[in-house]
PyMOL Python script that loads the backbone (N, CA, C, O; Angstrom):
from pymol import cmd

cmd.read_pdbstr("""\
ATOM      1  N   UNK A   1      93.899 187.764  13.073  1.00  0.00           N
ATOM      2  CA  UNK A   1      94.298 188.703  12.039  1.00  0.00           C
ATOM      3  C   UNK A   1      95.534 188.139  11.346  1.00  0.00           C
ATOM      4  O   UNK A   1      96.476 187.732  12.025  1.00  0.00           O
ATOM      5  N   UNK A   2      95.560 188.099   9.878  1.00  0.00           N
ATOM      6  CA  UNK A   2      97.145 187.944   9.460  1.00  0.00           C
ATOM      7  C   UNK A   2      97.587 188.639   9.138  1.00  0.00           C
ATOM      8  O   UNK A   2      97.079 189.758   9.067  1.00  0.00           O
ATOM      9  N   UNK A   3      98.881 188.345   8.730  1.00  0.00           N
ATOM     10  CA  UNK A   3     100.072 189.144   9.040  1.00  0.00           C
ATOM     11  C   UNK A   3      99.933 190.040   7.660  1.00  0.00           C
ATOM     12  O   UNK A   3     100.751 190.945   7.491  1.00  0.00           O
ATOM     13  N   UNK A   4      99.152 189.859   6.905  1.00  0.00           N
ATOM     14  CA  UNK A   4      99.028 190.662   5.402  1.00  0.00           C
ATOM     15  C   UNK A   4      97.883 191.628   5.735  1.00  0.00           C
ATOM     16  O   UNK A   4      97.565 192.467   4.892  1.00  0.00           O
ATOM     17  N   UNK A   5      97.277 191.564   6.856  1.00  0.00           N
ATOM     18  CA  UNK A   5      96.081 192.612   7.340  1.00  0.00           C
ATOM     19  C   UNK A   5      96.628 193.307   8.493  1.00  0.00           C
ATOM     20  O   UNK A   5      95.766 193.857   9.179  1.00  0.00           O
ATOM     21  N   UNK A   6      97.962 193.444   8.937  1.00  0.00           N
ATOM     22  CA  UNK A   6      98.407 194.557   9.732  1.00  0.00           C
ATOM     23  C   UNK A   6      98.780 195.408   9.136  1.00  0.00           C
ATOM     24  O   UNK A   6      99.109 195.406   7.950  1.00  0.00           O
ATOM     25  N   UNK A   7      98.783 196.476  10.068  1.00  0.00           N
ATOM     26  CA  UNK A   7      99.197 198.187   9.465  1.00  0.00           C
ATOM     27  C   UNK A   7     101.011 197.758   9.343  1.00  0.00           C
ATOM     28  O   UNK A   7     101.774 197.134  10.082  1.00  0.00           O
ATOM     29  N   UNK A   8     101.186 198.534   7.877  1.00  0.00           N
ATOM     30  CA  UNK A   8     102.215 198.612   7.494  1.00  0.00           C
ATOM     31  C   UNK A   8     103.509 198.694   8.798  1.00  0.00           C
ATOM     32  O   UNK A   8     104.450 197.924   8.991  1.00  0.00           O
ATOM     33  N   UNK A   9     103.152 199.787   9.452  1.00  0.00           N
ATOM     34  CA  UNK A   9     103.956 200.179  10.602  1.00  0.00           C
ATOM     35  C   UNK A   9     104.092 199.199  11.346  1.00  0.00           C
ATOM     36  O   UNK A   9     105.265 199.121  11.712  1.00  0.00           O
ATOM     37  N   UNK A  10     103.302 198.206  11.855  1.00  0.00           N
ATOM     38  CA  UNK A  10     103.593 196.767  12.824  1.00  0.00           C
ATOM     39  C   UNK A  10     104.160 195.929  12.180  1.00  0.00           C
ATOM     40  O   UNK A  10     105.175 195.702  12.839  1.00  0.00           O
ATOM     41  N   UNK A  11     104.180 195.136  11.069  1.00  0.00           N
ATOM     42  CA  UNK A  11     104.862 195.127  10.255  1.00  0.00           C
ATOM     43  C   UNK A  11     106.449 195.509  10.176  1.00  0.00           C
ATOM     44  O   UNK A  11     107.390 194.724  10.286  1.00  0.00           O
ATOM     45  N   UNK A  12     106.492 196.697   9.993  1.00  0.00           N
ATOM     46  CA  UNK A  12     108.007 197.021   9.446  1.00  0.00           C
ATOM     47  C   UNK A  12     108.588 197.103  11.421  1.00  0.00           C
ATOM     48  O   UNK A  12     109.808 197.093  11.583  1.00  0.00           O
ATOM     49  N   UNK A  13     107.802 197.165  12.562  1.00  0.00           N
ATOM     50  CA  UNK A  13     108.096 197.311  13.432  1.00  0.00           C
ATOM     51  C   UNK A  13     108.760 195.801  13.900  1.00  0.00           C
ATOM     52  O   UNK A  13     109.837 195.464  14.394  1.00  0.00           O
ATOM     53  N   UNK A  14     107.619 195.138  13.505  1.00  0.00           N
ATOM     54  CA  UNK A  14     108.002 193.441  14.151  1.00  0.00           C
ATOM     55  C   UNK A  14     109.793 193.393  13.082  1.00  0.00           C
ATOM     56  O   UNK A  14     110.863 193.355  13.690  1.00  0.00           O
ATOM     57  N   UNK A  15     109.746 193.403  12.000  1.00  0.00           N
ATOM     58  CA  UNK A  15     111.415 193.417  11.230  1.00  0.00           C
ATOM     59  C   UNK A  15     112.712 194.013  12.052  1.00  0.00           C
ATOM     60  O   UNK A  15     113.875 193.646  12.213  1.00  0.00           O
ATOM     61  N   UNK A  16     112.151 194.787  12.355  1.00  0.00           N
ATOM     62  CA  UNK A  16     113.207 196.300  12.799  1.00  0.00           C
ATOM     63  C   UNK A  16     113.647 195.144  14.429  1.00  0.00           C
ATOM     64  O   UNK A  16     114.712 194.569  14.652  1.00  0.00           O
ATOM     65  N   UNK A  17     112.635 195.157  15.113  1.00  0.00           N
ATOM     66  CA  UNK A  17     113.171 194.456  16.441  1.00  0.00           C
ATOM     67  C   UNK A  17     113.622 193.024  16.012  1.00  0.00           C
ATOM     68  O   UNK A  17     114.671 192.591  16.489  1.00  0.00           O
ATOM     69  N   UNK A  18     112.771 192.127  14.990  1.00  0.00           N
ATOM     70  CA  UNK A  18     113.879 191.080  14.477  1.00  0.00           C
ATOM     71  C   UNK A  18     115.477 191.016  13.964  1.00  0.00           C
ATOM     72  O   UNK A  18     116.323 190.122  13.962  1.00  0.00           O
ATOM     73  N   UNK A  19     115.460 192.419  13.532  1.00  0.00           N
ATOM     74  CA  UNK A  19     116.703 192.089  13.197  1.00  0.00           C
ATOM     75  C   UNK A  19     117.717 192.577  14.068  1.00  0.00           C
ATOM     76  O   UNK A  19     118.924 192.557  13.828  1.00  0.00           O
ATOM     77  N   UNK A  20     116.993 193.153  15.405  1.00  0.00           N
ATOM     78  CA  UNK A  20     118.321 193.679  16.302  1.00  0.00           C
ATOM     79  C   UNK A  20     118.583 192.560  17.372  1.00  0.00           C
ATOM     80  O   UNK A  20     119.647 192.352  17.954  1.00  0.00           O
ATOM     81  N   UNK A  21     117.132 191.729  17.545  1.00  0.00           N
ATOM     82  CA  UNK A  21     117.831 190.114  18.211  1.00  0.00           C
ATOM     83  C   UNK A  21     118.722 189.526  16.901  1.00  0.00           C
ATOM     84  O   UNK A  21     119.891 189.279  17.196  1.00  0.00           O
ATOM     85  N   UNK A  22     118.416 189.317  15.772  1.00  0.00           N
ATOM     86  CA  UNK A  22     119.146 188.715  15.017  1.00  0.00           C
ATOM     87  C   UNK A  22     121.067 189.323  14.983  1.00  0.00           C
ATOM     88  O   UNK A  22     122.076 188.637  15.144  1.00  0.00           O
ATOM     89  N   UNK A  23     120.985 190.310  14.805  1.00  0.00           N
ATOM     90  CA  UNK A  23     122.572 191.458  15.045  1.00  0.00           C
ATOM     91  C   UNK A  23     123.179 191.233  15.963  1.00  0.00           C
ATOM     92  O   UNK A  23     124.329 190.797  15.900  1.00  0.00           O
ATOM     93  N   UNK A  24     122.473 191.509  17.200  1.00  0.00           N
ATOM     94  CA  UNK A  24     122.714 190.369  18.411  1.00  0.00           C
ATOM     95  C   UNK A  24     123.336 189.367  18.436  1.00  0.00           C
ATOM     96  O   UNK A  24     124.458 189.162  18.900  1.00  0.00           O
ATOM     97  N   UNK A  25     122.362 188.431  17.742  1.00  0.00           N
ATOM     98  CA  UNK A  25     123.046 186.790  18.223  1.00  0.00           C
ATOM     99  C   UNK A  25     124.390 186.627  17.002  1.00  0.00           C
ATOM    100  O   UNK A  25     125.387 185.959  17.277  1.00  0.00           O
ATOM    101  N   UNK A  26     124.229 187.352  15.626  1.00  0.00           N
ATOM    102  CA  UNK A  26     125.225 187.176  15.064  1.00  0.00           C
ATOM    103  C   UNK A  26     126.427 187.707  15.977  1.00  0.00           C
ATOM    104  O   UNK A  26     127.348 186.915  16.181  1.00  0.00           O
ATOM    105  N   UNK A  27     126.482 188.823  16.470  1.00  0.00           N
ATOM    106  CA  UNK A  27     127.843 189.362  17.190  1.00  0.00           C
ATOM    107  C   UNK A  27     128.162 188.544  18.112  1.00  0.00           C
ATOM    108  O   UNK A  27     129.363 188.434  18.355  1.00  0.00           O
ATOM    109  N   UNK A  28     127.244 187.783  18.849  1.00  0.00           N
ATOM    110  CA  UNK A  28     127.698 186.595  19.953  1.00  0.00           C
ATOM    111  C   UNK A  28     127.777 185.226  19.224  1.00  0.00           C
ATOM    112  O   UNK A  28     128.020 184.125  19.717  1.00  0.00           O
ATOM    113  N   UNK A  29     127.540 185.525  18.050  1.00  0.00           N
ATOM    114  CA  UNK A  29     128.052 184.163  17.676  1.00  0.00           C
ATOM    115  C   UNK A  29     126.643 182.736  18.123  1.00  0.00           C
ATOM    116  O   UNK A  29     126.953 181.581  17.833  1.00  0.00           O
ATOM    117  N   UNK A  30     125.769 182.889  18.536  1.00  0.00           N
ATOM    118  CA  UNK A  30     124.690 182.173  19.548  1.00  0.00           C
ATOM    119  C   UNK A  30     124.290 181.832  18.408  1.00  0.00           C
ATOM    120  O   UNK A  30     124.449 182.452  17.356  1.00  0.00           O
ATOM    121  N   UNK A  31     123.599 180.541  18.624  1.00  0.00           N
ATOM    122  CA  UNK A  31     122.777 179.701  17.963  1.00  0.00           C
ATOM    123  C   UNK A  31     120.858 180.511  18.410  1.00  0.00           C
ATOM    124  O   UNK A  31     120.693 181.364  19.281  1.00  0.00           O
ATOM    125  N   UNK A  32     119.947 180.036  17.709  1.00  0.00           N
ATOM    126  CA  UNK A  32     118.511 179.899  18.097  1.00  0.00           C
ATOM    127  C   UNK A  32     118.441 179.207  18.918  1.00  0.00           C
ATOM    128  O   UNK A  32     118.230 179.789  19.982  1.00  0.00           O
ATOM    129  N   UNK A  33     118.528 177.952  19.007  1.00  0.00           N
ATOM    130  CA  UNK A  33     118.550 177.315  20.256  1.00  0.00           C
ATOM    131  C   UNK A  33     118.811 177.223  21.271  1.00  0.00           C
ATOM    132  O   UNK A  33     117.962 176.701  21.994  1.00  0.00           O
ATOM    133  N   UNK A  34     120.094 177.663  21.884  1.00  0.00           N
ATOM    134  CA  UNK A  34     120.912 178.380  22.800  1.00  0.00           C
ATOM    135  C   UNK A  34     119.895 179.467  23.349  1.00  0.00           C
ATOM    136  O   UNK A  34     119.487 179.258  24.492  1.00  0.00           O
ATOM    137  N   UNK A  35     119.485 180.464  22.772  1.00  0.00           N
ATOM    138  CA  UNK A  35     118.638 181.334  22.794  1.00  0.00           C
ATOM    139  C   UNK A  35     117.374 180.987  23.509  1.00  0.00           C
ATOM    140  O   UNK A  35     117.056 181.412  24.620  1.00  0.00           O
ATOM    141  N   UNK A  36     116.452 179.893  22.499  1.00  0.00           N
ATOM    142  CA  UNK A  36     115.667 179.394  23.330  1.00  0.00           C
ATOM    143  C   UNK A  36     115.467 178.443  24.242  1.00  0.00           C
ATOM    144  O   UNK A  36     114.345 178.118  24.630  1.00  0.00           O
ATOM    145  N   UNK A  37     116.886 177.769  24.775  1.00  0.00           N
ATOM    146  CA  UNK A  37     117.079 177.322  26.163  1.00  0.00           C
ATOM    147  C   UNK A  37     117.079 178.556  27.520  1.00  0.00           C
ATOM    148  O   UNK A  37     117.312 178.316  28.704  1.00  0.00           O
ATOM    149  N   UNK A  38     116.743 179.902  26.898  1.00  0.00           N
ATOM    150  CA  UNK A  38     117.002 180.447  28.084  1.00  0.00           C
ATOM    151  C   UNK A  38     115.814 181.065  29.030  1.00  0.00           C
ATOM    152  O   UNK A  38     115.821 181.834  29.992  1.00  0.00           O
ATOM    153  N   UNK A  39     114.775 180.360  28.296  1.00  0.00           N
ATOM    154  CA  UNK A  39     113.236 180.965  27.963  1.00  0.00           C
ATOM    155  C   UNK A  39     112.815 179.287  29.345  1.00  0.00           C
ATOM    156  O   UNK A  39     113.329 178.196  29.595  1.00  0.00           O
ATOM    157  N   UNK A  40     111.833 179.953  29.743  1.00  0.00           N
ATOM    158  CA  UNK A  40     111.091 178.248  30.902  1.00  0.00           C
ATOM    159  C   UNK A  40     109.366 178.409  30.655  1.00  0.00           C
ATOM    160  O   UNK A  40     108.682 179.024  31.473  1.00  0.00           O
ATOM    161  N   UNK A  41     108.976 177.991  29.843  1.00  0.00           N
ATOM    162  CA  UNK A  41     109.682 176.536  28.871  1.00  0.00           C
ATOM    163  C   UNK A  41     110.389 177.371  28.025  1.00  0.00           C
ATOM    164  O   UNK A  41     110.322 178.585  27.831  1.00  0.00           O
ATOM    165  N   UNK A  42     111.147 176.409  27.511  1.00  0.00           N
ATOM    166  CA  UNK A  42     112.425 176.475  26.594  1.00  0.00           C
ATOM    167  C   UNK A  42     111.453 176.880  25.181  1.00  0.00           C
ATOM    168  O   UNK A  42     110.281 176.547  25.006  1.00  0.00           O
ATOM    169  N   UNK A  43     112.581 177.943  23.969  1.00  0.00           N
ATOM    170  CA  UNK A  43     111.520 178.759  22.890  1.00  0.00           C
ATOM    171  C   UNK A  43     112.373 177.532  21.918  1.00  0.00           C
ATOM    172  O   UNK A  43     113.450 176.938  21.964  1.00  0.00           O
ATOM    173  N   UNK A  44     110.866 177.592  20.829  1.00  0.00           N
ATOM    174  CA  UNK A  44     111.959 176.916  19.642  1.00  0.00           C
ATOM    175  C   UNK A  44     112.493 177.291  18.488  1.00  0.00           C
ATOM    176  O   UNK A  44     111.972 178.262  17.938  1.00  0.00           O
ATOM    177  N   UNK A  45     113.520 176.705  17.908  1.00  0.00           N
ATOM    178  CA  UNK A  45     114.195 177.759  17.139  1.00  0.00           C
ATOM    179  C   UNK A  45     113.489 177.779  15.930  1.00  0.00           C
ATOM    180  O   UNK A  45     114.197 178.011  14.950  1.00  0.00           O
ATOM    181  N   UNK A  46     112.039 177.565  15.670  1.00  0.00           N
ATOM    182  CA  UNK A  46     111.326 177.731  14.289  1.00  0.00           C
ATOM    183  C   UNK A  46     110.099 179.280  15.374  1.00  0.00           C
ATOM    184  O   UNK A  46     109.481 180.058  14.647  1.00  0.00           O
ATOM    185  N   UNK A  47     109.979 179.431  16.703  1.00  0.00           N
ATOM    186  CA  UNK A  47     109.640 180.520  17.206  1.00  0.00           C
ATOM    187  C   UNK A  47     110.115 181.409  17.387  1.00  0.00           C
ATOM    188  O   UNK A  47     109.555 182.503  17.312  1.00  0.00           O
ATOM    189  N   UNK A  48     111.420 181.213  17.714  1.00  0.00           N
ATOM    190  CA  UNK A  48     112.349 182.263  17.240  1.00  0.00           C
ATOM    191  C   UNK A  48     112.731 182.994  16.429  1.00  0.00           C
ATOM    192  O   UNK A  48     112.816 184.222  16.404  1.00  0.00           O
ATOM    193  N   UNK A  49     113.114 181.793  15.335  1.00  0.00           N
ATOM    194  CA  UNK A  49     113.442 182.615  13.216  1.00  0.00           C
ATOM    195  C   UNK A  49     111.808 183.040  13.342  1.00  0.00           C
ATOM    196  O   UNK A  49     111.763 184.170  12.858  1.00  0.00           O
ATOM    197  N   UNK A  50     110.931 182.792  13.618  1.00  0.00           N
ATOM    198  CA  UNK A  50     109.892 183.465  13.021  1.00  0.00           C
ATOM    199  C   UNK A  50     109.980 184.635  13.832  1.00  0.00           C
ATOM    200  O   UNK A  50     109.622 185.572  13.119  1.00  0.00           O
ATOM    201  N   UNK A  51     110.226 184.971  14.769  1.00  0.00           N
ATOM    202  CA  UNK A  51     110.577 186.492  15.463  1.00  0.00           C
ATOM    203  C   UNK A  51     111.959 187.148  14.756  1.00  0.00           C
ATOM    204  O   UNK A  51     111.960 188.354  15.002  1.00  0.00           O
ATOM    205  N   UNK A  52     112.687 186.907  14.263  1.00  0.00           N
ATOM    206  CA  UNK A  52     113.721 187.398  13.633  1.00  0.00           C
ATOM    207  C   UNK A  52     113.067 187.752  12.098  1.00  0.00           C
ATOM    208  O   UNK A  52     113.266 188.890  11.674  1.00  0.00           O
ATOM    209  N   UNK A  53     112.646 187.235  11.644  1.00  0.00           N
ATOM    210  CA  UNK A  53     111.947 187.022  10.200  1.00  0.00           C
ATOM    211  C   UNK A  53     110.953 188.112  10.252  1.00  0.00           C
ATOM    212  O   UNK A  53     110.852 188.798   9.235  1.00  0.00           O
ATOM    213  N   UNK A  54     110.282 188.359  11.157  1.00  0.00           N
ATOM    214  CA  UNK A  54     109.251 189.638  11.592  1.00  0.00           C
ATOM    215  C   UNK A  54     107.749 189.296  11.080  1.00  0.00           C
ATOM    216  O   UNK A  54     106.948 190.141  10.680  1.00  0.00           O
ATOM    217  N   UNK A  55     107.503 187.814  11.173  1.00  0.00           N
ATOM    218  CA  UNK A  55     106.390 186.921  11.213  1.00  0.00           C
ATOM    219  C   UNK A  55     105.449 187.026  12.864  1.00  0.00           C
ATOM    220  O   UNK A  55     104.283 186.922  13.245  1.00  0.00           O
ATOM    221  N   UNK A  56     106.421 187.216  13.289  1.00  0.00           N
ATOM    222  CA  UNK A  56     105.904 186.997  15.114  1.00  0.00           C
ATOM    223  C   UNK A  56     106.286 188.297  15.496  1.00  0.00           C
ATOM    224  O   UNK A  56     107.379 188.678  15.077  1.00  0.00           O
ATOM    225  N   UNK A  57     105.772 188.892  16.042  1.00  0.00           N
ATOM    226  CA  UNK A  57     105.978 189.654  17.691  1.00  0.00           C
ATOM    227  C   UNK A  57     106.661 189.016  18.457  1.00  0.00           C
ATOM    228  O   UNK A  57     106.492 187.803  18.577  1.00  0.00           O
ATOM    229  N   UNK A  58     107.650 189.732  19.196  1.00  0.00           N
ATOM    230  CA  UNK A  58     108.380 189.332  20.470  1.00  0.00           C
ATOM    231  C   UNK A  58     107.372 189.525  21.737  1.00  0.00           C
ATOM    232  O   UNK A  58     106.801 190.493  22.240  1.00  0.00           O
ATOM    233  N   UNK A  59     107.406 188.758  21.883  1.00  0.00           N
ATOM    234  CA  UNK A  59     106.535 188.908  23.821  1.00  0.00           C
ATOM    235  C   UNK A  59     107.138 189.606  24.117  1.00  0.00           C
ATOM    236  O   UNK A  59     108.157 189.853  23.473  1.00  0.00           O
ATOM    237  N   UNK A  60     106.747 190.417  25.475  1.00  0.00           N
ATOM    238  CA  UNK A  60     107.078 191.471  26.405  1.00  0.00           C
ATOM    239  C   UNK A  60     108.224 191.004  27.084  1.00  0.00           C
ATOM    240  O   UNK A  60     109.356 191.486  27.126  1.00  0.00           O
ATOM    241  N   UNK A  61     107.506 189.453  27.887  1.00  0.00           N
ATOM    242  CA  UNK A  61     108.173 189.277  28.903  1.00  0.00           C
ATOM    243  C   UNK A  61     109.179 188.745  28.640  1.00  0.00           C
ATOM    244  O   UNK A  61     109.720 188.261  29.634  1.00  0.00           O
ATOM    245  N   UNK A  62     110.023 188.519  27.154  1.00  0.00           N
ATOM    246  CA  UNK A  62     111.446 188.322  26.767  1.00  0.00           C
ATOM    247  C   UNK A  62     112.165 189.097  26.806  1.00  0.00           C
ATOM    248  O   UNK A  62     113.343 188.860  27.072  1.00  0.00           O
ATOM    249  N   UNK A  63     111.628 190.515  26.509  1.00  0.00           N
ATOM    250  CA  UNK A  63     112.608 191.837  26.497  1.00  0.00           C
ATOM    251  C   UNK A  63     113.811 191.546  28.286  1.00  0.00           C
ATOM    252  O   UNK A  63     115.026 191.541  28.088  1.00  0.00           O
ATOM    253  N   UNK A  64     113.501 191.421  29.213  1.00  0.00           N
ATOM    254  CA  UNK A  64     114.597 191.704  30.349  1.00  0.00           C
ATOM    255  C   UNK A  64     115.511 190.427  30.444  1.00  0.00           C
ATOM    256  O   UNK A  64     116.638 190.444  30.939  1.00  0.00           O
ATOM    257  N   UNK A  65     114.761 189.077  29.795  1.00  0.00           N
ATOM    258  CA  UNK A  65     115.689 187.943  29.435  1.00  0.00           C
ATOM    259  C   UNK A  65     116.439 188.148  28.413  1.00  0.00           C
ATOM    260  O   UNK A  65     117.600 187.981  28.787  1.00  0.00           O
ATOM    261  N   UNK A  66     116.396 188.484  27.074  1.00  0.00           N
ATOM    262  CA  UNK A  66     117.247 189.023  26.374  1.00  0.00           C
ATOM    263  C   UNK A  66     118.287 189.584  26.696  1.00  0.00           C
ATOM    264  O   UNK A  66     119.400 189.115  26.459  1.00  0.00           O
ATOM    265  N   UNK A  67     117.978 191.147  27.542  1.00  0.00           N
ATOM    266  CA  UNK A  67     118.543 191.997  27.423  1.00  0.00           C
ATOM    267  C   UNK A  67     119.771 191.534  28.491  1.00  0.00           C
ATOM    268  O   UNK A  67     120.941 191.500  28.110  1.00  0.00           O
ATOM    269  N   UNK A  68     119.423 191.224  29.705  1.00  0.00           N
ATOM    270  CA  UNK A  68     120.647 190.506  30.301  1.00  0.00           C
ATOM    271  C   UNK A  68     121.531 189.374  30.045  1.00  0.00           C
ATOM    272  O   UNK A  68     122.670 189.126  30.440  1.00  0.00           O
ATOM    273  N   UNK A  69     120.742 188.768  29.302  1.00  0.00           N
ATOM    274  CA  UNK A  69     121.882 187.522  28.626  1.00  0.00           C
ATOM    275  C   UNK A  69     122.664 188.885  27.751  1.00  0.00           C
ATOM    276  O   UNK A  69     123.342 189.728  28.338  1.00  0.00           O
ATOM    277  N   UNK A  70     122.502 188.889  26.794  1.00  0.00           N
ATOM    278  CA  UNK A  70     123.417 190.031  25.541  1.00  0.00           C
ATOM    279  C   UNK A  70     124.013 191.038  26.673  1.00  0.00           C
ATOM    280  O   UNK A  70     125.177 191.310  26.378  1.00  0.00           O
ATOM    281  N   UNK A  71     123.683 191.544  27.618  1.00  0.00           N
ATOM    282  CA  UNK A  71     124.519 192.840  28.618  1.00  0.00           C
ATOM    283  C   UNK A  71     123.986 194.185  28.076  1.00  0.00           C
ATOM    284  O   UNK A  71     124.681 195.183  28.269  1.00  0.00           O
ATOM    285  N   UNK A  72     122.929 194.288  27.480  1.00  0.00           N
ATOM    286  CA  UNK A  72     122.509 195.430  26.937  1.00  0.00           C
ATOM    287  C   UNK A  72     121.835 196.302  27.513  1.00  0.00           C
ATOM    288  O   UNK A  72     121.911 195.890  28.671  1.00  0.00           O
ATOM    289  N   UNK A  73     121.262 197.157  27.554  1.00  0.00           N
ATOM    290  CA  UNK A  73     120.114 197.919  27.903  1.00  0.00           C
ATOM    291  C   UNK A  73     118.449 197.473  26.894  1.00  0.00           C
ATOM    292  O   UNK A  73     118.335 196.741  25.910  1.00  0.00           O
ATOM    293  N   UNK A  74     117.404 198.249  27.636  1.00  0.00           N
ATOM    294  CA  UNK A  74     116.717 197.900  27.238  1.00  0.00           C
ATOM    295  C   UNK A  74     116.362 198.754  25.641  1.00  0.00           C
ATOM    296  O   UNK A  74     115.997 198.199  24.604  1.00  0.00           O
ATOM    297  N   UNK A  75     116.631 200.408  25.875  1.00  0.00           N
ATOM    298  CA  UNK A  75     116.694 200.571  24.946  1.00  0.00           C
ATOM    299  C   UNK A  75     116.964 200.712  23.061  1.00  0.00           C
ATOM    300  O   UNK A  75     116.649 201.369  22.069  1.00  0.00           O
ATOM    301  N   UNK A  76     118.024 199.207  23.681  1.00  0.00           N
ATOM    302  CA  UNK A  76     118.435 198.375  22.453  1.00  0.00           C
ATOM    303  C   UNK A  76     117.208 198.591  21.397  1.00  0.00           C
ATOM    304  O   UNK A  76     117.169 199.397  20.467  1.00  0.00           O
ATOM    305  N   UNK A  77     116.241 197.669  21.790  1.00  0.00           N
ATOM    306  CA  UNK A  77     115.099 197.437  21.237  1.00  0.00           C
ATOM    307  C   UNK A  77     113.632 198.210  21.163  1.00  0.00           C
ATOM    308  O   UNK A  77     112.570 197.702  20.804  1.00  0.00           O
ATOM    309  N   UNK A  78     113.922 199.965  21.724  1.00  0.00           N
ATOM    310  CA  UNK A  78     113.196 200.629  21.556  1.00  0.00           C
ATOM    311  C   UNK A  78     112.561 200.809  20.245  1.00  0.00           C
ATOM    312  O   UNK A  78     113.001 200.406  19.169  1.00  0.00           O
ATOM    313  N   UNK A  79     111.455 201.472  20.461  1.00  0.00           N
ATOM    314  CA  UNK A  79     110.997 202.065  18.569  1.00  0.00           C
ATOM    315  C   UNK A  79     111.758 203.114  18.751  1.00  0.00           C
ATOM    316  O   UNK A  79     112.274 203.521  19.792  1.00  0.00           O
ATOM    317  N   UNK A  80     111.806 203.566  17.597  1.00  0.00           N
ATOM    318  CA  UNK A  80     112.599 205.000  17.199  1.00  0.00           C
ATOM    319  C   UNK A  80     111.509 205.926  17.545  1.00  0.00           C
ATOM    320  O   UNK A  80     110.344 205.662  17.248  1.00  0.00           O
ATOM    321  N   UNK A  81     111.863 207.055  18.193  1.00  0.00           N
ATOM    322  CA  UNK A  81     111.039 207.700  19.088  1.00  0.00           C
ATOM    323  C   UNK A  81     110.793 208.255  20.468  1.00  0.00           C
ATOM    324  O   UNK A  81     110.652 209.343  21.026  1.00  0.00           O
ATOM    325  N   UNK A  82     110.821 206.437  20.852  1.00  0.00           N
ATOM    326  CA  UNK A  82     110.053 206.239  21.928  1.00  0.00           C
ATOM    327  C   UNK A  82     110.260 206.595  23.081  1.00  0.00           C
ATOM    328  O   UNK A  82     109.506 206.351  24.024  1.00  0.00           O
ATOM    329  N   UNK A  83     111.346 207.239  23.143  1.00  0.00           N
ATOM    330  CA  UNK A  83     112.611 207.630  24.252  1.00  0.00           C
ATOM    331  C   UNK A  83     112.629 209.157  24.136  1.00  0.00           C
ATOM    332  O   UNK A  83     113.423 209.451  25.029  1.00  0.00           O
ATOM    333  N   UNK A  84     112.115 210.655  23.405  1.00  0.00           N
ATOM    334  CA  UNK A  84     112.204 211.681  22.971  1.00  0.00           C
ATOM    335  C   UNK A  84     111.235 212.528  24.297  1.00  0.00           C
ATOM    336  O   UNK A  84     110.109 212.251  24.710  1.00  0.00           O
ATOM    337  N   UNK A  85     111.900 213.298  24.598  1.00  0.00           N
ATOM    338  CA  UNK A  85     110.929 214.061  25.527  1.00  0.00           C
ATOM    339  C   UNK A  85     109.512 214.395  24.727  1.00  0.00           C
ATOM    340  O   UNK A  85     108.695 215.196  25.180  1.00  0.00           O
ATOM    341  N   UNK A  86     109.327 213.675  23.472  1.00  0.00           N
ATOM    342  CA  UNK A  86     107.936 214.503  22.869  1.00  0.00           C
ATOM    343  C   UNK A  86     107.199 213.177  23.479  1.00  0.00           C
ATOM    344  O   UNK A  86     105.998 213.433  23.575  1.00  0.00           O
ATOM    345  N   UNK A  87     107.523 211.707  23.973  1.00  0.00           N
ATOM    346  CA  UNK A  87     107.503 210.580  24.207  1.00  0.00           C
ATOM    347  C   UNK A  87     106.424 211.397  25.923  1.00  0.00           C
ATOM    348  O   UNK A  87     105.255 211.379  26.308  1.00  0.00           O
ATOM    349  N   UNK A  88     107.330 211.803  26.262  1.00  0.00           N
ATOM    350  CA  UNK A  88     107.330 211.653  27.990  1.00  0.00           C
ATOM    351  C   UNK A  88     105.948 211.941  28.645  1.00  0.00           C
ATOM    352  O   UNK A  88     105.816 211.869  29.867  1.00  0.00           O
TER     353      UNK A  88
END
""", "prot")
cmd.dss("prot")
cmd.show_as("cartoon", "prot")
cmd.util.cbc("prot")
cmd.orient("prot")
């Protein structure tokens, strides 16, 4: 499927979580690369900007690597919502 044949909402979803790794690495100052040295195998930084860019989906299994490098929670990167007792 390309990326011009997803629902609007996946789409503006893949942006929304790009730009809160991107907010992220600006406040730490981190390179892409840095970033994807922390990944086994190592991510590259044209897989990365394309996850920031909101070209790519973030894999799952980056969310708890992320989130402990940055010191965050996971809900950083929730959808808006997703956390609401209407959720539960």
């Amino acid at each position: 499927m390309s990326r011009n044949s997803l629902p609007a909402v996946e789409v503006w979803e893949r942006k929304r979580v790009g730009a809160i790794l991107r907010a992220l690495r600006d406040s730490r100052d981190i390179k892409l690369e840095e970033i994807g040295s922390w990944f086994t195998p190592a991510k590259s930084r044209a897989f990365l900007a394309n996850i920031e860019a909101g070209r790519k989906a973030m894999p799952a299994y980056m969310l708890p690597i992320l989130c402990e490098r940055f010191e965050v929670k996971p809900i950083v990167f929730a959808k808006a919502g997703a956390m609401t007792e209407d959720a539960a």
